[in-house]
PLY file of the C-alpha trace (Angstrom):
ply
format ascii 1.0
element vertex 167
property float x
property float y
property float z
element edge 166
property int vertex1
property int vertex2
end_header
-25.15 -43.46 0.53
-21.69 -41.68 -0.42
-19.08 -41.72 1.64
-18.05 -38.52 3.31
-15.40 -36.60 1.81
-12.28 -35.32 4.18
-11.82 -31.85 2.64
-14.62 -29.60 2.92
-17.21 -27.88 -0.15
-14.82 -26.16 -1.88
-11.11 -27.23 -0.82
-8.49 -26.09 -3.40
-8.39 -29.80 -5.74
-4.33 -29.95 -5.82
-1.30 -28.39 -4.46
-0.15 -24.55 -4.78
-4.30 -23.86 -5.65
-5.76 -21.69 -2.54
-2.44 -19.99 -2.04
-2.26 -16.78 -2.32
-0.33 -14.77 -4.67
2.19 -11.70 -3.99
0.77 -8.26 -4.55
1.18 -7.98 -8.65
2.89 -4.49 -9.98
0.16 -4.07 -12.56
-1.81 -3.64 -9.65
0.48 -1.40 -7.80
0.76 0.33 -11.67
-2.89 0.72 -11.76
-3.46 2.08 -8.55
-0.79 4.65 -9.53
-1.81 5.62 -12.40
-5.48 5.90 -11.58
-4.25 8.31 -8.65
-1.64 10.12 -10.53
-4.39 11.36 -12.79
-6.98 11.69 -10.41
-4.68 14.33 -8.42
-3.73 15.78 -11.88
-7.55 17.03 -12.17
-8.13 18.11 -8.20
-6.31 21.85 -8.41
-8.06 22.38 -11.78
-11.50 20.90 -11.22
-11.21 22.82 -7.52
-10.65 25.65 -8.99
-13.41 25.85 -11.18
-15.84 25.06 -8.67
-15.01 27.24 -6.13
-11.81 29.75 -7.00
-9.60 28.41 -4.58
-7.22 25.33 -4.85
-6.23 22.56 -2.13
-3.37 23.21 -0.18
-1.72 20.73 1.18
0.09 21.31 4.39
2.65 19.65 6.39
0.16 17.32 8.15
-0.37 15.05 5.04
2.58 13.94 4.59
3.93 14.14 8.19
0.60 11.64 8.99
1.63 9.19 5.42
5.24 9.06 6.75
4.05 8.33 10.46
1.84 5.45 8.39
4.66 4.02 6.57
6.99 3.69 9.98
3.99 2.06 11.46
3.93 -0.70 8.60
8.20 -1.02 8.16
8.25 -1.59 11.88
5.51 -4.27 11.43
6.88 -6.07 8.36
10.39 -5.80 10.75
8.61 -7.16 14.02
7.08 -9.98 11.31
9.76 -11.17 9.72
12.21 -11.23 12.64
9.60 -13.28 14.81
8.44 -15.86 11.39
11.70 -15.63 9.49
14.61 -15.39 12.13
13.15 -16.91 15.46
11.17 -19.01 13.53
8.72 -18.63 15.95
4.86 -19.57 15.58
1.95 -16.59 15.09
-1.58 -17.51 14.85
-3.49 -17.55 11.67
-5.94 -14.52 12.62
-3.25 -12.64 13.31
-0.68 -13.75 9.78
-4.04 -12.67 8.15
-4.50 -9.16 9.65
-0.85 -8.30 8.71
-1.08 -9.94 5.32
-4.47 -7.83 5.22
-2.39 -4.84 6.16
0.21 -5.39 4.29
-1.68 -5.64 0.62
-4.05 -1.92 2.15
-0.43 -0.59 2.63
0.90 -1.71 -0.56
-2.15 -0.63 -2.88
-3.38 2.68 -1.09
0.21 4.07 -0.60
0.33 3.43 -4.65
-2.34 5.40 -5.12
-1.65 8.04 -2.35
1.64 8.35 -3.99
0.32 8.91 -7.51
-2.69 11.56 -6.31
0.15 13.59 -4.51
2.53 13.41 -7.93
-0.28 14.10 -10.14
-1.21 17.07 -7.54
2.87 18.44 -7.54
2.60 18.29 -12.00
-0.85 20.12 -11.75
1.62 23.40 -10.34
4.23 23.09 -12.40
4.01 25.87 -14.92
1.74 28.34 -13.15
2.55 32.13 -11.67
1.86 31.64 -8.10
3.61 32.34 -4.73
1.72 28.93 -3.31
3.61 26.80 -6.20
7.00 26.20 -4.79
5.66 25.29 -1.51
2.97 23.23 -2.92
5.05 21.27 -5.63
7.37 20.59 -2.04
4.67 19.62 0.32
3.33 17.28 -2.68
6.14 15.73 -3.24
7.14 14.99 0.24
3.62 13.52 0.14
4.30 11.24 -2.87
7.11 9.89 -1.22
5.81 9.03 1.94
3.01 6.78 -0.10
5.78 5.28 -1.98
6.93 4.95 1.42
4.06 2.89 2.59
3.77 0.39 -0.83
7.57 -0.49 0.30
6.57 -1.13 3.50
3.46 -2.92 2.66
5.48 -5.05 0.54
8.62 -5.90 3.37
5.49 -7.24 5.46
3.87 -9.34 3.00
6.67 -10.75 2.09
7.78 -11.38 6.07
4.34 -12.97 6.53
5.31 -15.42 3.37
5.42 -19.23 5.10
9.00 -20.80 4.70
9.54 -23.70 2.82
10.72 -25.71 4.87
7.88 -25.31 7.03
6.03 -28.92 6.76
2.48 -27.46 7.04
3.33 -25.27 3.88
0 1
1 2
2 3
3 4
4 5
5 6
6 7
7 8
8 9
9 10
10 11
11 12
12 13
13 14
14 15
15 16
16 17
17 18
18 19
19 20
20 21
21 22
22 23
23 24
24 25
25 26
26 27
27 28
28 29
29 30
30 31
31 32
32 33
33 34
34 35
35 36
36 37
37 38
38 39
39 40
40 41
41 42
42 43
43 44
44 45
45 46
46 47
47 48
48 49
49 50
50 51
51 52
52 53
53 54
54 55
55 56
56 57
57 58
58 59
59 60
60 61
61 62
62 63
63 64
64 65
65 66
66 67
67 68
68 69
69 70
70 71
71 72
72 73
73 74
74 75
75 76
76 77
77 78
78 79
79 80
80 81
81 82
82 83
83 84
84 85
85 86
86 87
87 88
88 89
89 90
90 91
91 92
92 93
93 94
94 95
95 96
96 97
97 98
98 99
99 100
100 101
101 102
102 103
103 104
104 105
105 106
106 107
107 108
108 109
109 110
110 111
111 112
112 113
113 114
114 115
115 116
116 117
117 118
118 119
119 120
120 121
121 122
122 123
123 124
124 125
125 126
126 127
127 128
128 129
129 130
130 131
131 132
132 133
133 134
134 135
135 136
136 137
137 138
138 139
139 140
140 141
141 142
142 143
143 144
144 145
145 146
146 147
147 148
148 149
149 150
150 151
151 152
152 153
153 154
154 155
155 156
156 157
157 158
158 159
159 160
160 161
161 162
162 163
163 164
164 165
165 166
């Protein structure tokens, strides 16, 4: 009969494996990029399918922006309670701001690139909606961009210190 083992089915086999890694920029780039195209195509493809385009008003970026002062106040709260009091927070609750944090990071990406692609997919046209659109768009863009900094400032305040002797 074998002898039981002391790590579980599965345990990482050495040190640093089973970590998790920071939120990559090719990622980030990807997201981006897939949503900077994607909001390229919305005017034109909603225009040809029913005559009218989008318009975005002041509640999608006013709602993005409240989002992104939501998650900077988190990653603040985080890293002032981990990093400065060096006080203890329980796992469940590390993981739900990690969680957070990454949802920030990669949806604000792509948020940010669907509004920019959105703003280019005006430029060039004779309309009285394209200043205001282009604006409202942009505003948009940079509230995501917004959120992936803020998404990042918490996952990096929910990052275990080194000299912490459980790390």
């Amino acid at each position: 009969m074998s002898q039981p083992s002391e790590e579980p089915p599965g345990a990482p086999d050495g040190p640093g494996e089973g970590r998790l890694r920071p939120t990559s920029p090719a990622g980030l780039t990807v997201c981006a990029v897939a949503g900077l195209v994607g909001g390229w195509f919305v005017r034109p493809l909603a225009v040809a399918l029913d005559g009218t385009a989008r318009v975005v008003g002041w509640t999608q970026p006013v709602a993005l922006g409240v989002v992104a002062v939501i998650v900077g106040v988190a990653a603040w709260s985080t890293w002032r309670q981990l990093q400065v009091r060096r006080e203890w927070m329980e796992p469940h609750r590390a993981l739900n701001r990690l969680a957070l944090a990454r949802a920030s990071a990669y949806v604000g990406a792509l948020v940010a690139g669907a509004y920019a692609g959105y703003a280019v997919s005006w430029l060039g046209l004779a309309s009285e909606l394209v200043g205001e659109q282009v604006t409202r768009a942009l505003v948009a863009a940079v509230a995501g961009v917004a959120m992936v900094i803020g998404g990042l400032l918490l996952e990096r305040a929910c990052r275990v210190r080194s000299d912490d002797p459980d790390a």
